[in-house]
Backbone as a printed PyTorch tensor [residue, N CA C, xyz], in Angstrom:
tensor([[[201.5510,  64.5290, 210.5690],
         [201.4340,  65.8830, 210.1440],
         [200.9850,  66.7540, 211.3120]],

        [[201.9370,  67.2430, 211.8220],
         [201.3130,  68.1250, 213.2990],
         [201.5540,  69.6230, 212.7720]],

        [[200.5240,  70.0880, 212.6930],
         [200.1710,  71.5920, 212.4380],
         [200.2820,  72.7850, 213.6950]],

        [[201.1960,  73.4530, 213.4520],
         [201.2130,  74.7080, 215.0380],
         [200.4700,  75.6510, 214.1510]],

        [[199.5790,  76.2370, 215.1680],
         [199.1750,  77.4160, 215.1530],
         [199.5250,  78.7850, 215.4760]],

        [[199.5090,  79.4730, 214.4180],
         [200.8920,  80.7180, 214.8690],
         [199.9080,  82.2330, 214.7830]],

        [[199.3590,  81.8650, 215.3950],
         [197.9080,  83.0210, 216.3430],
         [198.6270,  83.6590, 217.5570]],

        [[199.2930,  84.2160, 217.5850],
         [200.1060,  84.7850, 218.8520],
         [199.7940,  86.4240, 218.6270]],

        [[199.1050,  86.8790, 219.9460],
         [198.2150,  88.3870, 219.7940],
         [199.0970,  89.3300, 220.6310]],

        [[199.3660,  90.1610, 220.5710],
         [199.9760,  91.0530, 221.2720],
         [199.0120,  91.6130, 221.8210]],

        [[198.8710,  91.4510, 223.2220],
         [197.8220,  92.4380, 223.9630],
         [198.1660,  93.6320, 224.8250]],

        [[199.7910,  94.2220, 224.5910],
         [199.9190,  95.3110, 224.8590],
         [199.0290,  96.7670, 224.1610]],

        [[199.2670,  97.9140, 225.1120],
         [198.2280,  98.7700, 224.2320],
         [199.5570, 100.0320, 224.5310]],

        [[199.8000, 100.4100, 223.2650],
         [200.6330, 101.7330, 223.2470],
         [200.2550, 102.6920, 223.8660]],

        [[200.7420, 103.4850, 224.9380],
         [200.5650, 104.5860, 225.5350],
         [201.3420, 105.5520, 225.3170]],

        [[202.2170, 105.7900, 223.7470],
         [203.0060, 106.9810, 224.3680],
         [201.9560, 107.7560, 222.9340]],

        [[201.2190, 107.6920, 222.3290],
         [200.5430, 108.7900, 221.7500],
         [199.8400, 109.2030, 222.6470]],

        [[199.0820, 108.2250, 223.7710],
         [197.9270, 109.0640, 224.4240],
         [198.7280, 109.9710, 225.6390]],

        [[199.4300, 109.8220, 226.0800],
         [200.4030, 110.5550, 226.9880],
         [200.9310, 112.1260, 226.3510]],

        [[201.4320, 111.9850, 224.9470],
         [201.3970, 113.3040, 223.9220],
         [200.7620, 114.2030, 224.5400]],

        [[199.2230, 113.4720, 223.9850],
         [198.0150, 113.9750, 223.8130],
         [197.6570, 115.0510, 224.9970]],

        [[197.9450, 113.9630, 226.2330],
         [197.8960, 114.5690, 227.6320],
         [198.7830, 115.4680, 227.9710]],

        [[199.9640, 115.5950, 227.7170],
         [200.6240, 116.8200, 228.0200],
         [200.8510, 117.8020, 226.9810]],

        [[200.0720, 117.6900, 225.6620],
         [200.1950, 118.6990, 225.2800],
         [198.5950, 119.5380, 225.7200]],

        [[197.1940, 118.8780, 226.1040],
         [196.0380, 119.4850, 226.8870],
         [196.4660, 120.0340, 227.9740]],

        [[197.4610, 119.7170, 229.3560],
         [197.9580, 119.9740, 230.1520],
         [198.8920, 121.4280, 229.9850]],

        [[199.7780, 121.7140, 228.6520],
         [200.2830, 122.7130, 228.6910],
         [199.0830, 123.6960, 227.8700]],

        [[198.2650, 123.1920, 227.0670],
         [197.4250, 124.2100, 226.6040],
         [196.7040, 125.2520, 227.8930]],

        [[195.8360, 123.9700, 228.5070],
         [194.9470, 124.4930, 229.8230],
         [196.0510, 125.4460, 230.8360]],

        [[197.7220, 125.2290, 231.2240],
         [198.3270, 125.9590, 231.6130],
         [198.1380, 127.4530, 230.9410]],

        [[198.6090, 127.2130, 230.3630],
         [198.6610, 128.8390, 229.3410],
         [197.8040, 129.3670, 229.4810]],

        [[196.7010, 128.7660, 228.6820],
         [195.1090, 129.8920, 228.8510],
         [194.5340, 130.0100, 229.8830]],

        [[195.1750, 129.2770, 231.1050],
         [194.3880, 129.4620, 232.6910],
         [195.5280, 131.3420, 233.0550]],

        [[196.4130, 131.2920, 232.8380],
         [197.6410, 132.0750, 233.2710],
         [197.0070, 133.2460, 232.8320]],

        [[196.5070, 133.4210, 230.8580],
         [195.9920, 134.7380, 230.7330],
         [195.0720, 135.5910, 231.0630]],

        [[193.6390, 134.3520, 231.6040],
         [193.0120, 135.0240, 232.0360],
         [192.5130, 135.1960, 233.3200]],

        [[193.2020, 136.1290, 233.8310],
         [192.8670, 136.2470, 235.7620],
         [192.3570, 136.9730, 235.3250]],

        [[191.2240, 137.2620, 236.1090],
         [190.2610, 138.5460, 236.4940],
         [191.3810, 139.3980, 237.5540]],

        [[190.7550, 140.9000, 237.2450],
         [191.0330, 141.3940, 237.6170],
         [189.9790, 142.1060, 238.8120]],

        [[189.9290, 141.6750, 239.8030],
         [188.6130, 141.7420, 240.9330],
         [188.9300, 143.0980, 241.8720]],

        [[189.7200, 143.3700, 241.7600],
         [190.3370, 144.8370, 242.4800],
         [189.7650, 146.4400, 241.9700]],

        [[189.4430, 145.8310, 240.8100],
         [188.5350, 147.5450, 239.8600],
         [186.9380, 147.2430, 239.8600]],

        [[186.6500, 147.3090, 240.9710],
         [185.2340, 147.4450, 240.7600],
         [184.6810, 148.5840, 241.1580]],

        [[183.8590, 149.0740, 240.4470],
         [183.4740, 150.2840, 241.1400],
         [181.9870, 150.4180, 242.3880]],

        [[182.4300, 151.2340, 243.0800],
         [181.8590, 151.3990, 244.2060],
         [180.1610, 151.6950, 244.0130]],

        [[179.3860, 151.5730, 244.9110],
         [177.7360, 151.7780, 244.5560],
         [177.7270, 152.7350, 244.7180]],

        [[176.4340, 153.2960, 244.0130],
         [175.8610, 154.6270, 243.4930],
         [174.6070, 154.8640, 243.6150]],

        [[173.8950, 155.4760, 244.3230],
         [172.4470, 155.5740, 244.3060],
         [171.8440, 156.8820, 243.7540]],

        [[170.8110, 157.0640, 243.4530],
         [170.0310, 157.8060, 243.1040],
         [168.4900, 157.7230, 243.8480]],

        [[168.5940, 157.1640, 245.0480],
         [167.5460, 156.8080, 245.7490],
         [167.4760, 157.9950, 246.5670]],

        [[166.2570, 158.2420, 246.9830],
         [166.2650, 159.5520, 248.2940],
         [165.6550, 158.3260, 249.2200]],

        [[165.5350, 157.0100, 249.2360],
         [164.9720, 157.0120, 250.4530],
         [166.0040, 156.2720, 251.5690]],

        [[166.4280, 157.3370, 252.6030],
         [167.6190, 156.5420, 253.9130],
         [167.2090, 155.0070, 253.8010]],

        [[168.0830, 154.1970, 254.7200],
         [168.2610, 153.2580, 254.8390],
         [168.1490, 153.7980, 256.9260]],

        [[167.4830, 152.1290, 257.1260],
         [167.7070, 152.2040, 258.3570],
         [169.3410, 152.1170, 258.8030]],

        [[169.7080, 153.2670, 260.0810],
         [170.6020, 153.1890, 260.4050],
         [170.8410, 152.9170, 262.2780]],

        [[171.1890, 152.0660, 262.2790],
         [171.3260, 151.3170, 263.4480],
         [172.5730, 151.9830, 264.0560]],

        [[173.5470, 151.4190, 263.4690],
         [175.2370, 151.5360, 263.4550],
         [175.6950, 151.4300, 262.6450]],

        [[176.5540, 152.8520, 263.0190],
         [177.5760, 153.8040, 261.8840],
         [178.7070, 153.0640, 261.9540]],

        [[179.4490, 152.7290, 260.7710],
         [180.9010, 152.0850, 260.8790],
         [181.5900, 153.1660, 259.6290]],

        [[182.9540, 153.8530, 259.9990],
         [183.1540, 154.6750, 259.0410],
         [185.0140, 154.0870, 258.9940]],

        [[185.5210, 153.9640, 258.1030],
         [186.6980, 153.7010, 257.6410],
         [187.4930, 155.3940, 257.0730]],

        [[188.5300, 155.5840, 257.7630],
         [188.7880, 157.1930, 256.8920],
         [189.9460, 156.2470, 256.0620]],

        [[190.9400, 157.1590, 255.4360],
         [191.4980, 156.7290, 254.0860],
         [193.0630, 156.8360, 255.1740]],

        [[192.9950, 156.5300, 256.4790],
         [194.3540, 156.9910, 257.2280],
         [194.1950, 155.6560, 257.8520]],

        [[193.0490, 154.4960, 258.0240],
         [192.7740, 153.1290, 258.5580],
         [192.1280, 153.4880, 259.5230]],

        [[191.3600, 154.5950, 260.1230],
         [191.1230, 154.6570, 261.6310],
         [189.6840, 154.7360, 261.1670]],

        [[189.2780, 153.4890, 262.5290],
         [187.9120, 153.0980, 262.7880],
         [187.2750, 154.4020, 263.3610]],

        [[185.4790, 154.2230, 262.9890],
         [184.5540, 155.0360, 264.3300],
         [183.2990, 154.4610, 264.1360]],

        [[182.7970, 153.9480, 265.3690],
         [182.2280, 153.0920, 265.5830],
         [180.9300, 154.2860, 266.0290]],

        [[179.9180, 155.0130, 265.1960],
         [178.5520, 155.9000, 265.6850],
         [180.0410, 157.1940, 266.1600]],

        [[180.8120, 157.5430, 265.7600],
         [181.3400, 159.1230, 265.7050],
         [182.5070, 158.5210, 266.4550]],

        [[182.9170, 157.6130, 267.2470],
         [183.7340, 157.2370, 268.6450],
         [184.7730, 156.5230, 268.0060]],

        [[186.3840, 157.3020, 268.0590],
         [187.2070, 156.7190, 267.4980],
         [187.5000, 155.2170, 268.2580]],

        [[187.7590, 154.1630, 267.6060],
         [187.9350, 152.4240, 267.8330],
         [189.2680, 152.0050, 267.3020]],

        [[190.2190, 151.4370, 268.1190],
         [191.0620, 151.0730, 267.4610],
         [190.8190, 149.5670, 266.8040]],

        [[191.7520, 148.9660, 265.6820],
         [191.1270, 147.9980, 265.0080],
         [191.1100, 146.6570, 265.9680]],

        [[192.3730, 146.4390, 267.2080],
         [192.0450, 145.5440, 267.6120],
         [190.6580, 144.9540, 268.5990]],

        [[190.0880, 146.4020, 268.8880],
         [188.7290, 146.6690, 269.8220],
         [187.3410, 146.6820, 268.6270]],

        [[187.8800, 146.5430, 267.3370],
         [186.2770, 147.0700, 266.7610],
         [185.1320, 145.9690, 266.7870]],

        [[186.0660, 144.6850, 266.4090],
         [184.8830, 143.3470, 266.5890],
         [183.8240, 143.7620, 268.1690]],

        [[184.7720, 143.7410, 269.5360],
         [183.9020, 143.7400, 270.2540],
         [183.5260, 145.0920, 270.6840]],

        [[183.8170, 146.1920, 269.8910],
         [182.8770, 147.6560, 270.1050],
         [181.5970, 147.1680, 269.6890]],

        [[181.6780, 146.6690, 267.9880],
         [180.4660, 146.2370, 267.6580],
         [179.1060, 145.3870, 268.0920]],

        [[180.4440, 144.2050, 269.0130],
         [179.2500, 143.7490, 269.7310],
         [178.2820, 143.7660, 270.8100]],

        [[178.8440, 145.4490, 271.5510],
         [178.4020, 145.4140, 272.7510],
         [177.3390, 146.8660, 271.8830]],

        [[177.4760, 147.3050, 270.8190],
         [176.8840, 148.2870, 269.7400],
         [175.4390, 147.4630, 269.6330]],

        [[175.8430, 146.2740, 269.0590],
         [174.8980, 145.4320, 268.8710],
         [173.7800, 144.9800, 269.4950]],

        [[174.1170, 144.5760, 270.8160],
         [173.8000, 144.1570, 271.9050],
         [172.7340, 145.1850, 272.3680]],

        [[172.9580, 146.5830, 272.3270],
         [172.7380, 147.4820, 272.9350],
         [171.4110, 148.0710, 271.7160]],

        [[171.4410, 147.7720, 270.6140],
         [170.6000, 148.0330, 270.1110],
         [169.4650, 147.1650, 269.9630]],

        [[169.9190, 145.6830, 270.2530],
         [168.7900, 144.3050, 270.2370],
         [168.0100, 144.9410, 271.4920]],

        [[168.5170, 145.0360, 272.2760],
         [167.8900, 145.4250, 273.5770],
         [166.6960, 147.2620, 273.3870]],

        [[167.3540, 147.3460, 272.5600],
         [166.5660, 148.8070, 272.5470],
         [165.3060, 148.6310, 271.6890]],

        [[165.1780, 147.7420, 270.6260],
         [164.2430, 147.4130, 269.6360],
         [163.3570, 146.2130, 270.7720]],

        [[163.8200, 146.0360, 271.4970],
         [163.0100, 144.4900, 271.9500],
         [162.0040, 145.4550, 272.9060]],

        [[163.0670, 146.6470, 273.9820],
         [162.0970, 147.5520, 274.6640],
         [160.9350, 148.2480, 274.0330]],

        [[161.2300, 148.8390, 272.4040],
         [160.4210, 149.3460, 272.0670],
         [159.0920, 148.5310, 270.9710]],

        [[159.4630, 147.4250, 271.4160],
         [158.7090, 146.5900, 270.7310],
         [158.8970, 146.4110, 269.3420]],

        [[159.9990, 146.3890, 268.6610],
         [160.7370, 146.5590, 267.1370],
         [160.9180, 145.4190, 267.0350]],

        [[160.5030, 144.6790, 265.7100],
         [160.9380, 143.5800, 265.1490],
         [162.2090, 144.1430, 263.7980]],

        [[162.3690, 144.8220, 263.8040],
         [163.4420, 144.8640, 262.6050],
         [165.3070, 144.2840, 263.0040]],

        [[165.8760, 144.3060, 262.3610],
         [167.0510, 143.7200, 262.6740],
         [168.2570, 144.5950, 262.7260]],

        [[169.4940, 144.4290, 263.1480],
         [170.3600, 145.4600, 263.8820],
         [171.3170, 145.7310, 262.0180]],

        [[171.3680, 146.5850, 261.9040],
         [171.8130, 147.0120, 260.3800],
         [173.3460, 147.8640, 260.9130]],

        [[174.5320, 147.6770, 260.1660],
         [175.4110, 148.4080, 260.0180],
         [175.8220, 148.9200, 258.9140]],

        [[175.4710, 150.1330, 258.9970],
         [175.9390, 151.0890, 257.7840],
         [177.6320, 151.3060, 257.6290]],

        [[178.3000, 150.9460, 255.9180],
         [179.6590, 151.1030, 256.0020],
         [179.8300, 152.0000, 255.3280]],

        [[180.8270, 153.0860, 255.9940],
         [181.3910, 154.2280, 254.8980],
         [182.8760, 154.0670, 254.9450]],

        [[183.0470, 154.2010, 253.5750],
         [184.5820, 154.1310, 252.9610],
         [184.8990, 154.5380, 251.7360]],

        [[185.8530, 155.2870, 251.6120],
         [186.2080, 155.6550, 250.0810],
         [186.6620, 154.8770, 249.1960]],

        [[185.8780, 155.4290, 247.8950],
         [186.3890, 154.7050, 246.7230],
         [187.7820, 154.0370, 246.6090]],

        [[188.5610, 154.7680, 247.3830],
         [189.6850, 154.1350, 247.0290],
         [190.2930, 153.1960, 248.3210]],

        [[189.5160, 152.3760, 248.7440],
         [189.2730, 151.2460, 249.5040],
         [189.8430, 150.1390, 248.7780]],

        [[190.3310, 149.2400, 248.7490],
         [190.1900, 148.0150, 248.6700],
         [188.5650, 146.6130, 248.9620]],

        [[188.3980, 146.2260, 247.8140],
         [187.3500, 145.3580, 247.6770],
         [187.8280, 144.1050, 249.0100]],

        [[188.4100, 143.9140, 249.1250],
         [188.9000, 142.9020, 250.0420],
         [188.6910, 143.2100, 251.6500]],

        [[188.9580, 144.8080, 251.4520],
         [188.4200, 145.5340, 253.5160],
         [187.0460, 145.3990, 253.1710]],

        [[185.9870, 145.3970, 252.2930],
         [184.9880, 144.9150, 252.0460],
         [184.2800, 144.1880, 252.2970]],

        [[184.9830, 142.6560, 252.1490],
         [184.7270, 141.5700, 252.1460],
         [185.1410, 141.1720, 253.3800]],

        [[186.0480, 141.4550, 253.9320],
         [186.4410, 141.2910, 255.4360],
         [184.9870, 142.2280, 256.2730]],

        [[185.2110, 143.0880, 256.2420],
         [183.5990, 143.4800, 257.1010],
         [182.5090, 143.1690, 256.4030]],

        [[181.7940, 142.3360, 255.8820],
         [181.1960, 141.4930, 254.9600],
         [181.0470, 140.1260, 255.6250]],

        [[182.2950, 139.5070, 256.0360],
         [182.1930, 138.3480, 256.8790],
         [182.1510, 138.3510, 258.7560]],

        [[182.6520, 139.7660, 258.9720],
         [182.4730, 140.1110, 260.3100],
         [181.2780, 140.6790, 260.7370]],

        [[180.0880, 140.8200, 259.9110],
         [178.8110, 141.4060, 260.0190],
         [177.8060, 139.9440, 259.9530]],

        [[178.4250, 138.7950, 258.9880],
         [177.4990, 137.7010, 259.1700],
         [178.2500, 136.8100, 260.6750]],

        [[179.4880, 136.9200, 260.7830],
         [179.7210, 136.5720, 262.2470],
         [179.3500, 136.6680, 263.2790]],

        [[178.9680, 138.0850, 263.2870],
         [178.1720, 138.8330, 264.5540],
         [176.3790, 138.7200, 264.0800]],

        [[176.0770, 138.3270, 263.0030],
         [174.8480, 138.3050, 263.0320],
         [173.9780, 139.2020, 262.4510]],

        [[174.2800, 140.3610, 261.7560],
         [173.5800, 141.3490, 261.6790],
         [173.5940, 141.4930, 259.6670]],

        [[172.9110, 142.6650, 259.8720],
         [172.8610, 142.7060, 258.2090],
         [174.1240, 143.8270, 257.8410]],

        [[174.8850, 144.1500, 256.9720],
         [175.8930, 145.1560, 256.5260],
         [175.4000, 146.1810, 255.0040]],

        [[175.1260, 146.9580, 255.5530],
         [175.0940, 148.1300, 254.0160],
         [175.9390, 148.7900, 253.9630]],

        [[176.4320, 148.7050, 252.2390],
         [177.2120, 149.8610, 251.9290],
         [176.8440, 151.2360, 251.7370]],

        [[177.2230, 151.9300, 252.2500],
         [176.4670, 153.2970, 252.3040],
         [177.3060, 154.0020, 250.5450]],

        [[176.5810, 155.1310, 250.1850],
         [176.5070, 155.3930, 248.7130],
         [176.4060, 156.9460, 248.9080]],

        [[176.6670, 157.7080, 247.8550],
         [176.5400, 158.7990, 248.0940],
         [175.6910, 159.0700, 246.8490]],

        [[174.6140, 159.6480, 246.9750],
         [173.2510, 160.3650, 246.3310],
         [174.3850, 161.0880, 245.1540]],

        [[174.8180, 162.0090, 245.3360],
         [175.1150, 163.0480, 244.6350],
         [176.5290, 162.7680, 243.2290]],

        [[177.1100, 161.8600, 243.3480],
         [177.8320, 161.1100, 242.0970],
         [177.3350, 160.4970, 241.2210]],

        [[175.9570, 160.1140, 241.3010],
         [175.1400, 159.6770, 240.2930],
         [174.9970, 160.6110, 239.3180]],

        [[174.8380, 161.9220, 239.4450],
         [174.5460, 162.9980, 239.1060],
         [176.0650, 163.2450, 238.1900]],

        [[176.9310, 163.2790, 238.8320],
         [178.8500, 163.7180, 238.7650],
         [178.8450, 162.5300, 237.4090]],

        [[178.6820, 161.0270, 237.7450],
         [178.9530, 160.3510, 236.7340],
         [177.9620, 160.3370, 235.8250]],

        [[176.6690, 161.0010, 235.5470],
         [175.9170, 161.1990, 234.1280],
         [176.4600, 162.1630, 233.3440]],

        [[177.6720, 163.0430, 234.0290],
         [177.8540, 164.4150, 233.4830],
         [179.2990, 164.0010, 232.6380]]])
């Protein structure tokens, strides 16, 4: 009497539900990544209501035509990095004569209707060179936008 044993296991494991699964998370996360971009381009510009100046070291002014001025002195853009740094230079040296510990500050003026991105580009060319960058603000729109 010889008895077989008919215990035979299938140890495959189905993968096409979990694969579904995965490309239908894959097209969800597509979609809802697509609708929501920020929109980082509308931000609005600073506003003060402060009377008290800011130290001003060096003037950096942007007009709405692209042309640099580096303290009143028109700069063209491929000269402004090293206008600034000999700006710079020239002011470390003037604070060290007068015995000044404060640090070389560049004030930025530009119109609202700037781009956030020329921003951020002189933003990274101010920690390049070392120095601190303020956006300069105008006092008197604080006033314009309560009204």
């Amino acid at each position: 009497m010889a008895l077989k044993k008919r215990s035979k296991f299938n140890a495959e494991f189905n993968m096409s539900s979990l694969t579904d699964i995965i490309f239908l998370l894959l097209i969800f996360f597509m979609l809802t990544s697509s609708l929501t971009s920020p929109n980082t381009q509308d931000i609005d510009r600073p506003v003060s209501n402060s009377k008290t100046p800011s130290p001003q070291n060096i003037a950096l002014d942007l007009t709405e035509n692209g042309i640099y001025f580096v303290d009143g002195s028109e700069t063209k853009d491929s000269e402004l990095e090293e206008k600034l740094k000999v700006r710079i230079y020239e002011e470390r040296l003037k604070n060290k004569e007068k015995n000044i510990k404060t640090e070389v500050t560049i004030v930025l003026s530009v119109k609202n209707s700037e781009t956030t991105g020329t921003i951020v580009n002189f933003m990274k060319m101010s920690n390049k060179l070392g120095v601190r960058l303020i956006l300069a603000t105008d006092p008197n729109k604080e006033a314009e936008r309560n009204n």
